[in-house]
Wavefront OBJ file of the C-alpha trace (Angstrom):
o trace
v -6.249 26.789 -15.946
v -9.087 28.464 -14.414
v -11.713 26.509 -11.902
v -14.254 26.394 -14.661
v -11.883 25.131 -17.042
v -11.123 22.837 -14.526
v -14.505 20.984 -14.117
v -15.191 20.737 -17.934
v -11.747 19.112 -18.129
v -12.860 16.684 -15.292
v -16.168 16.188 -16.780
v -14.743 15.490 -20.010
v -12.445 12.667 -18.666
v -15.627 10.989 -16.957
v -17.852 10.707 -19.817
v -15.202 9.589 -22.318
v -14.315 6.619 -20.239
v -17.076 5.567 -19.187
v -19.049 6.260 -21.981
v -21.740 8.054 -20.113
v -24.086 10.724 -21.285
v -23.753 12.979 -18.428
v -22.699 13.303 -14.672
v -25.737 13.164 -12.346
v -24.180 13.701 -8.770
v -21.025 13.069 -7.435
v -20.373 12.900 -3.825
v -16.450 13.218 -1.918
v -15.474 9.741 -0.312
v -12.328 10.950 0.831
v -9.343 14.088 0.614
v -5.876 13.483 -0.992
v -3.427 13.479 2.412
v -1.943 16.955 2.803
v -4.488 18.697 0.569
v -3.701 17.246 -3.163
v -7.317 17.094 -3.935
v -10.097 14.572 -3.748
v -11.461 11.151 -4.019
v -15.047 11.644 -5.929
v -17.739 8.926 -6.727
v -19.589 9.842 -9.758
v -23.029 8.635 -10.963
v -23.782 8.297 -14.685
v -26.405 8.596 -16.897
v -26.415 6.567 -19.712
v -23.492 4.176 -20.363
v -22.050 0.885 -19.171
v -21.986 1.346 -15.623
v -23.428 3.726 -13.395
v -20.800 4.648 -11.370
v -16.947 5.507 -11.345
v -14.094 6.677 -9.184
v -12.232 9.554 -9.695
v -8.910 10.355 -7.900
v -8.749 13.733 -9.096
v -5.279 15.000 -8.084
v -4.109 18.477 -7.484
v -0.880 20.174 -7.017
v -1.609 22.586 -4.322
v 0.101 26.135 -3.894
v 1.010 24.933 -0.498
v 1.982 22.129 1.367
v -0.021 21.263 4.544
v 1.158 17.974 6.578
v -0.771 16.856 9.283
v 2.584 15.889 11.083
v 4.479 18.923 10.089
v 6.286 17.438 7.110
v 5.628 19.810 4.719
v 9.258 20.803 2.923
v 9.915 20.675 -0.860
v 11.110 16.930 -0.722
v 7.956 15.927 0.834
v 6.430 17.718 -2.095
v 8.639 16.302 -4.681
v 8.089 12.529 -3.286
v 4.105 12.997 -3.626
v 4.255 14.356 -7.132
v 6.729 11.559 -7.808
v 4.203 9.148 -6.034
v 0.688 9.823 -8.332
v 3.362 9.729 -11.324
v 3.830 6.165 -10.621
v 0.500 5.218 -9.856
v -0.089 6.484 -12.754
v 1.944 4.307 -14.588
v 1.372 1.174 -12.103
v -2.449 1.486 -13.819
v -1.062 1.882 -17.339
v 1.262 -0.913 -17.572
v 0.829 -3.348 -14.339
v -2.815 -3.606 -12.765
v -3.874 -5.669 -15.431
v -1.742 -8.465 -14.484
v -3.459 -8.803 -11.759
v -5.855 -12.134 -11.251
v -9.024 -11.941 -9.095
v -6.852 -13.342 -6.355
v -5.443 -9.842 -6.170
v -8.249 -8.113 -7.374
v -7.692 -4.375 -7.488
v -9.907 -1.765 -9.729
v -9.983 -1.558 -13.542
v -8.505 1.705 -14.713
v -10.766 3.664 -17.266
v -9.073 6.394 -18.022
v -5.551 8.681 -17.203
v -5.288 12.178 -18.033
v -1.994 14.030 -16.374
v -2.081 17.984 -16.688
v 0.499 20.855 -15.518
v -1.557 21.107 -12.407
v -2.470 17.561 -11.308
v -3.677 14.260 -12.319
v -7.263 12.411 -13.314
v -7.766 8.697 -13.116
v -11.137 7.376 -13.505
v -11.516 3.628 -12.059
v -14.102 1.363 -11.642
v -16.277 2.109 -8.395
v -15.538 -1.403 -6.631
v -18.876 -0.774 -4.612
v -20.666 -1.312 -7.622
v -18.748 -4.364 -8.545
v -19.306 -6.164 -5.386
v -16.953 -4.715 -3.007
v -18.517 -2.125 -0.609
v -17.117 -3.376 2.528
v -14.199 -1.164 4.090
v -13.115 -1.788 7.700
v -10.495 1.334 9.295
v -10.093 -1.266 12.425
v -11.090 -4.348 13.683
v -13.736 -4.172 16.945
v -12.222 -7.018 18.593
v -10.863 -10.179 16.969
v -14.375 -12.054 15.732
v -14.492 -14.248 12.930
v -16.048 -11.753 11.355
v -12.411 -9.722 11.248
v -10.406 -12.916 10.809
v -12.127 -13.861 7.885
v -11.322 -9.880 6.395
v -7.723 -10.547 7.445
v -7.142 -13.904 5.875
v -8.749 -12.130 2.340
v -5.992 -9.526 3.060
v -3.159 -12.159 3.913
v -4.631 -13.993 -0.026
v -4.578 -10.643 -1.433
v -1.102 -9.979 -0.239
v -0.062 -14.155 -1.742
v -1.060 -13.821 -5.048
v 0.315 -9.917 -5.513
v 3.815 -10.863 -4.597
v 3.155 -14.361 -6.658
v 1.978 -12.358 -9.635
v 5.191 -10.085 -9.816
v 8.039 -12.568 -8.241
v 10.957 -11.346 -9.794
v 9.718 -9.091 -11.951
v 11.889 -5.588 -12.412
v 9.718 -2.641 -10.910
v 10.313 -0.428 -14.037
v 8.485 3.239 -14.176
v 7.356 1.977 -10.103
v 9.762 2.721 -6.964
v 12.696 0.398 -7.426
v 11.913 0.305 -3.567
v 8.623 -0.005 -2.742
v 6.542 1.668 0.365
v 5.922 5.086 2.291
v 9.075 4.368 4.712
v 11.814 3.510 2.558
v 14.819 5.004 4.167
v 16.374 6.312 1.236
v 13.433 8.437 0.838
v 12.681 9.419 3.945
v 15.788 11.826 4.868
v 14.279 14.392 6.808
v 11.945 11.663 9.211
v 15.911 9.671 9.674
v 17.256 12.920 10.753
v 14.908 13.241 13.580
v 15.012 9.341 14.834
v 16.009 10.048 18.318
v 17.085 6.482 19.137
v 20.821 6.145 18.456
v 21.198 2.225 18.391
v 18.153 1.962 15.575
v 19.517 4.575 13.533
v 23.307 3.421 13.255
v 21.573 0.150 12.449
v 18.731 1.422 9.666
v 21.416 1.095 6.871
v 21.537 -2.844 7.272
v 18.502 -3.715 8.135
v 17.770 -1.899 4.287
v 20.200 -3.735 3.088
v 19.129 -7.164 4.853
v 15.742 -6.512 2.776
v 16.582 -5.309 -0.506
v 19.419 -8.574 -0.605
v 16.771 -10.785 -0.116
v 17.316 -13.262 -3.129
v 13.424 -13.201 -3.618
v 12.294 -9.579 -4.679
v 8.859 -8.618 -5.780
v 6.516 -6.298 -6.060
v 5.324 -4.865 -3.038
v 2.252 -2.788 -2.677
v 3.508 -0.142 -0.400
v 0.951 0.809 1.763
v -1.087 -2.056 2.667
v -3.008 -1.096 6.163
v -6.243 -2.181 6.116
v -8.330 1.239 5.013
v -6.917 0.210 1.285
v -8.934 -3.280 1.304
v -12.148 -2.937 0.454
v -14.370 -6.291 0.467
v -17.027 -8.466 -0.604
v -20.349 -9.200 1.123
v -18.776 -11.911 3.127
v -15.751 -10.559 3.930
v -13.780 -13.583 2.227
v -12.910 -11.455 -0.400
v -10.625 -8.255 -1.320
v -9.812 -5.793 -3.264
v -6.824 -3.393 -2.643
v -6.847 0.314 -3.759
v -4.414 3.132 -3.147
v -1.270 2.046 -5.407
v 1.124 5.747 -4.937
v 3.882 3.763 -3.094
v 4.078 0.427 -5.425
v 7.619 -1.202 -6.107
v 9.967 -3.776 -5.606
v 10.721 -5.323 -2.723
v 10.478 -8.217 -0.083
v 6.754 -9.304 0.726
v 7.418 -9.309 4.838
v 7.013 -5.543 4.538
v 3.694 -5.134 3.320
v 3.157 -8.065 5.654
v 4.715 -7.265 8.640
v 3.039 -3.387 8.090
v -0.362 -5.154 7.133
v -0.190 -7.008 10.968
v 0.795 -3.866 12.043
v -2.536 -1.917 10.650
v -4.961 -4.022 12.408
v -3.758 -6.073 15.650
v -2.739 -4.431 18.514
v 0.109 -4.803 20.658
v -1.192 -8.167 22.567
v -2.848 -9.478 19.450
v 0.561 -9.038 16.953
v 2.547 -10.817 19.561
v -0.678 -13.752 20.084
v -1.574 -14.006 16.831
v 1.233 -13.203 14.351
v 2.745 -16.270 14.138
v -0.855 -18.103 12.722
v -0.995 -15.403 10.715
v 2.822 -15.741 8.885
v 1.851 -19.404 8.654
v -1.390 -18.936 6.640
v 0.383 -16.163 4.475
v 3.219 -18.911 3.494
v 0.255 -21.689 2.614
v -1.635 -19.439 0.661
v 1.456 -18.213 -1.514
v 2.508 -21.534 -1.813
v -0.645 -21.862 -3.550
v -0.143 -18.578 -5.404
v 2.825 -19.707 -6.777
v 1.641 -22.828 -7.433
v -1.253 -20.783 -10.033
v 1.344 -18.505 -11.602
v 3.252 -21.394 -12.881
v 6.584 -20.089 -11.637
v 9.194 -22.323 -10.435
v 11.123 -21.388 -7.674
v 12.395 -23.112 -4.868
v 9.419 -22.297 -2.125
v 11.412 -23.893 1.063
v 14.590 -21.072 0.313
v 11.744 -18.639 -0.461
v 9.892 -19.379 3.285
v 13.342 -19.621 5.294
v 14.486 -16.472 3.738
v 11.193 -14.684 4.272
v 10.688 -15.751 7.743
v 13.779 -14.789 9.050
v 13.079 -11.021 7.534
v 9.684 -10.718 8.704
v 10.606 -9.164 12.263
v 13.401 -6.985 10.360
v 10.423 -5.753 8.146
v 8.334 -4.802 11.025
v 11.865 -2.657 12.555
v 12.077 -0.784 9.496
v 8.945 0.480 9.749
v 9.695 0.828 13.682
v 12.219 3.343 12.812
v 9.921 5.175 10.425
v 7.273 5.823 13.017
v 10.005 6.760 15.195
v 11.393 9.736 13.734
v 8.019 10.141 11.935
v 5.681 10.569 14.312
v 6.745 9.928 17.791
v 4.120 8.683 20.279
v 2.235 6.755 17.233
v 0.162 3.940 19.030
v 2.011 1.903 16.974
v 5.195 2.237 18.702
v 4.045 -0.301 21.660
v 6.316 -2.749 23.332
v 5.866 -5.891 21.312
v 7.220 -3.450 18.163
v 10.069 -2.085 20.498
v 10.922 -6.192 21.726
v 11.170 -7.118 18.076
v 13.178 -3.894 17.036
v 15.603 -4.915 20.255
v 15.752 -8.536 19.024
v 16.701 -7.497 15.736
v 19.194 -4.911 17.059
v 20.529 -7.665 19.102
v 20.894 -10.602 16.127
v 23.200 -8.177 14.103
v 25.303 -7.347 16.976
v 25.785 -11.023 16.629
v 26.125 -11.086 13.330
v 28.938 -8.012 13.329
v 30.819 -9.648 16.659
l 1 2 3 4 5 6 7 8 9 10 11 12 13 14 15 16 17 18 19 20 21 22 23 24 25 26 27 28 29 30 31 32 33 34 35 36 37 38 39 40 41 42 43 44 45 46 47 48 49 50 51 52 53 54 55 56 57 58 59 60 61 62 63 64 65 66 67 68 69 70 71 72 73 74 75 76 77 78 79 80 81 82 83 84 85 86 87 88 89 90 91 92 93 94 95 96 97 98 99 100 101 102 103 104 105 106 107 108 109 110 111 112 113 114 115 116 117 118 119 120 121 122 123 124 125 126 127 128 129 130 131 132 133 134 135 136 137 138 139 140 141 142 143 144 145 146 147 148 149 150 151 152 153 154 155 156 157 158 159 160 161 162 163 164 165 166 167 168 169 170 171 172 173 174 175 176 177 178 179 180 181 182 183 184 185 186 187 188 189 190 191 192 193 194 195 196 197 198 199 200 201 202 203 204 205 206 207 208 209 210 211 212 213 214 215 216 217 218 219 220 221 222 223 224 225 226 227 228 229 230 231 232 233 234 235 236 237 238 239 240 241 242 243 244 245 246 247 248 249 250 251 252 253 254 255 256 257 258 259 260 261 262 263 264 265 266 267 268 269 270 271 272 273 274 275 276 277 278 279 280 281 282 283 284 285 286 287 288 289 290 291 292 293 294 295 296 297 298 299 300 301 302 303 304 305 306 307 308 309 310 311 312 313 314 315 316 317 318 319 320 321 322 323 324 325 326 327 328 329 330 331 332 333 334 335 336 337 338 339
């Protein structure tokens, strides 16, 4: 397909969704990690709204990692990853309430050389806040993380023990099974004779759900007070226990003396508000097991990611020593366990 076969397809795609007359600017909020193409705002003439979102995809001729990862399974795993989101938009997003509010999907289109989907522009509907880090812990940035933490509730209420189908079976960027290559090059012996079972203490968990996969705090976007979110950015979506986008979602915005200070209050006010989460959704399910079970995998969630950053990008300011006393713990608990 040639470039200007390209932009009339794109073009096309935008105006039939949205039922626009034509395309008066677009601007780029954002590259596709590695190179596979762009993030694009688009404003419309004419039409319902006056703005959409286009994650215009792009299989590129080659592969360009920012940490070096750049072999054929890496390629293989993205391609596989925009197939599911994909699908997550076809046959899941609109299950989701307002308590998980993420953006309507207008429009897919999947070609031999990438992928269109045109979604509502959440700036327009309200949500124009985005926050890469917190400046301190105000209550300004508490009240953005406890939207998160009710974001994170009612998505893992919404899909309790639903089957991932067409989604990973395991959900997020780290799973071990997936990540071969980054496993290989974990240079810490103890963590990586123990990585099997602690991927087996979380997928046993009698209390699977969906998870979202990559939940740092760049995929929230918010409202004008901050008590309200939105979640984008759905490539690594599938089942799993809710302690890892948790645990990973701490991880994204605390530092080392604020995860250790703070992380307890925070696992607390996650439990209330999916208490109440489940409580909407109807579903009965015995919330104490649920809690106990989920508590006691919460510092085995934040390992497993632990040993992902390890081999994956060594030196990661992640990889402080409130992460390495929990991985330790952990370690130490299954020695128990074993002896």
């Amino acid at each position: 397909m040639t470039s200007s076969d390209q932009i009339d397809a794109f073009e096309a795609a935008v105006l039939e969704s949205a039922g626009a007359l034509k395309i008066v600017g677009t601007e780029i909020i954002q590259s596709l990690w590695s190179g596979y193409g762009q993030i694009v705002r688009c404003h419309l003439e004419g039409g319902s709204q006056p703005s959409v979102i286009v994650k215009h995809v792009r299989w590129p001729d080659q592969h360009h990692h920012p940490y070096g990862w750049s072999s054929d399974r890496s390629h293989e795993r993205k391609l596989q990853s925009y197939q599911i989101e994909t699908t997550w938009y076809d046959r899941y997003a609109q299950e989701c309430p307002d308590a998980c509010r993420v953006p309507r999907c207008l429009t897919l289109e999947t070609r031999p050389d990438g992928v269109i989907m045109v979604l509502e522009d959440l700036d327009a509907s309200g949500f124009a806040g985005r926050r890469r880090d917190l400046d301190g812990y105000d209550s300004e940035g508490r009240a953005e993380i406890d939207s998160c933490l009710a974001w994170l509730a009612s998505f893992h209420a919404t899909f309790m023990g639903m089957r991932p189908q067409g989604l990973w079976a395991t959900g997020t960027y780290w799973n071990l099974e997936t990540r071969p290559d980054e496993f290989e090059a974990l240079d810490d012996g103890p963590l990586k004779a123990a990585a099997e079972t602690i991927d087996s203490k979380l997928a046993e968990s009698p209390f699977q759900t969906f998870v979202h996969g990559d939940a740092k705090l760049a995929n929230f976007c918010f409202d004008a007070t901050g008590r309200q979110a939105a979640a984008v950015d759905f490539q690594y979506v599938g089942g799993g226990c809710g302690m890892k986008d948790v645990a990973y979602f701490i991880s994204s915005c605390l530092d080392e003396d604020d995860s250790e200070r703070l992380g307890p209050d925070l696992l607390d006010q996650y439990f209330e508000l999916l208490g109440d989460a489940l409580k909407r959704s109807g579903k009965a399910m015995d919330f104490a097991a649920l809690e106990d079970d989920w508590r006691a995998l919460y510092p085995v969630a934040w390992t497993d990611f632990y040993r992902f950053l390890q081999g994956w990008s060594p030196g990661h300011w992640k990889l402080h020593r409130y992460s390495e006393r929990l991985a330790r713990e952990v370690l130490d608990a299954l020695k128990t366990e074993t002896s």
